[in-house]
VEXDREN-249583 format. One record per residue (C-alpha): x, y, z; residue number from 1; residue in one letter. Coordinates in Angstrom, 2 decimals, m for minus. Each point is the difference from the previous one (the first is absolute). Layout:
! VEXDREN-249583
NODE         u         v         w     n   res
NODE         X         Y         Z   NUM     A
...
***
This chain:
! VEXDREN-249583
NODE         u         v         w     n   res
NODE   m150.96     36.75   m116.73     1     X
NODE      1.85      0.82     m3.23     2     X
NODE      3.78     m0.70     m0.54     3     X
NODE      1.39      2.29     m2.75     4     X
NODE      2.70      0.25     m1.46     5     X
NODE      1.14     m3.77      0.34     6     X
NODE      1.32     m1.55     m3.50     7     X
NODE     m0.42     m4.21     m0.25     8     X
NODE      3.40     m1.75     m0.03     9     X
NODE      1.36      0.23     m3.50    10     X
NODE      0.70     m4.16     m0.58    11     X
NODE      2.21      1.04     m2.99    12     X
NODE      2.29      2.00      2.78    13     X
NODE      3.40     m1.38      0.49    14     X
NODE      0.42     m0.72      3.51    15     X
NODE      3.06      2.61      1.57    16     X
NODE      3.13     m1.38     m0.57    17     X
NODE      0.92     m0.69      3.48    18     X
NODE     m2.46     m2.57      0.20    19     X
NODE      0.95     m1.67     m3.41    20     X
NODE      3.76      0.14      1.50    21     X
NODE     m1.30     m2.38      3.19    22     X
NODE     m1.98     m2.35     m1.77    23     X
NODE      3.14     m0.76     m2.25    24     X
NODE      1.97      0.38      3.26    25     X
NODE     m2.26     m2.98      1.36    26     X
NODE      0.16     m2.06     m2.84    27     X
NODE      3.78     m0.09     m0.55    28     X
NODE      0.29     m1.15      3.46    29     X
NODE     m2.99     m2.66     m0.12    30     X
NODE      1.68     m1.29     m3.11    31     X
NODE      3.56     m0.08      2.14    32     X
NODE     m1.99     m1.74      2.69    33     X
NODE     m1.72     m2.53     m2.36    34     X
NODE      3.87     m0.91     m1.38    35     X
NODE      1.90      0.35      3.64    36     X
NODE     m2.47     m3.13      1.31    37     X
NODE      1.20     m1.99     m2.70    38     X
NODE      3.05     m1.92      1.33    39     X
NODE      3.31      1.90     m1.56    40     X
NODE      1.13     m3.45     m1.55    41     X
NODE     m3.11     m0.74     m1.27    42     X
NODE     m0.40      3.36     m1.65    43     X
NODE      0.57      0.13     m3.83    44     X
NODE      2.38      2.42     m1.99    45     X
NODE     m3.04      1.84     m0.99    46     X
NODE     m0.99      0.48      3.37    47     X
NODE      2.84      0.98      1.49    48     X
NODE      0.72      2.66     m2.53    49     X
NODE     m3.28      1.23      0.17    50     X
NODE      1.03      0.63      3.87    51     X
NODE      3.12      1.49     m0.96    52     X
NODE     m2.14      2.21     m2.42    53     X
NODE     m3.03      0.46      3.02    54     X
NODE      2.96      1.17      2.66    55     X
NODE      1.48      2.50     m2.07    56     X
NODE     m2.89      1.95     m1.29    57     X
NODE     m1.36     m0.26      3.96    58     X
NODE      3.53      1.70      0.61    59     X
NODE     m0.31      2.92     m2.69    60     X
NODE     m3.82      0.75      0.92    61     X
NODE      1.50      0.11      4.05    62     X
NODE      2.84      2.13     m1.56    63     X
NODE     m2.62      2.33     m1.06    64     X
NODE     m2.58     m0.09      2.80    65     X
NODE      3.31      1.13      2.39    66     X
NODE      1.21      2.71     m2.25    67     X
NODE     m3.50      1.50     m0.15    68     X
NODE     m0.29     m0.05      3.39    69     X
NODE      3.42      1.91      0.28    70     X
NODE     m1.18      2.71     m2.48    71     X
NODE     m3.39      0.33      1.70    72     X
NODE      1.71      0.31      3.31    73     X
NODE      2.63      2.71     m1.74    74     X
NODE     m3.07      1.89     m0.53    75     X
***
């Protein structure tokens, strides 16, 4: 049996954007989780600006994921 017209996977392809988008999706909030088990009065200034700096770019990126879903649903 012959398969034509089936390419290899290009390893120099980007992977869709979607995908990039959840893996930095995951590790925003496995960094939040790392610095939320750490005791708030134990945390240092570093840390706890880092998740000041973690919460709001989870906000903007959830800010984006629900006005694309409103424009896809205006469709």
């Amino acid at each position: 049996m012959t398969i034509r017209n089936v390419q290899p996977p290009d390893d120099k392809a980007a992977p869709p954007a979607d995908l990039s988008l959840f893996a930095r999706i995951e590790g925003l909030v496995g960094e939040e989780r790392a610095l939320l088990e750490i005791p708030a009065r134990e945390r240092s200034q570093q840390q706890k600006d880092r998740l000041r700096d973690l919460g709001d770019e989870l906000d903007q990126i959830w800010q984006g994921l629900r006005a694309r879903a409103e424009r896809l649903a205006a469709r």
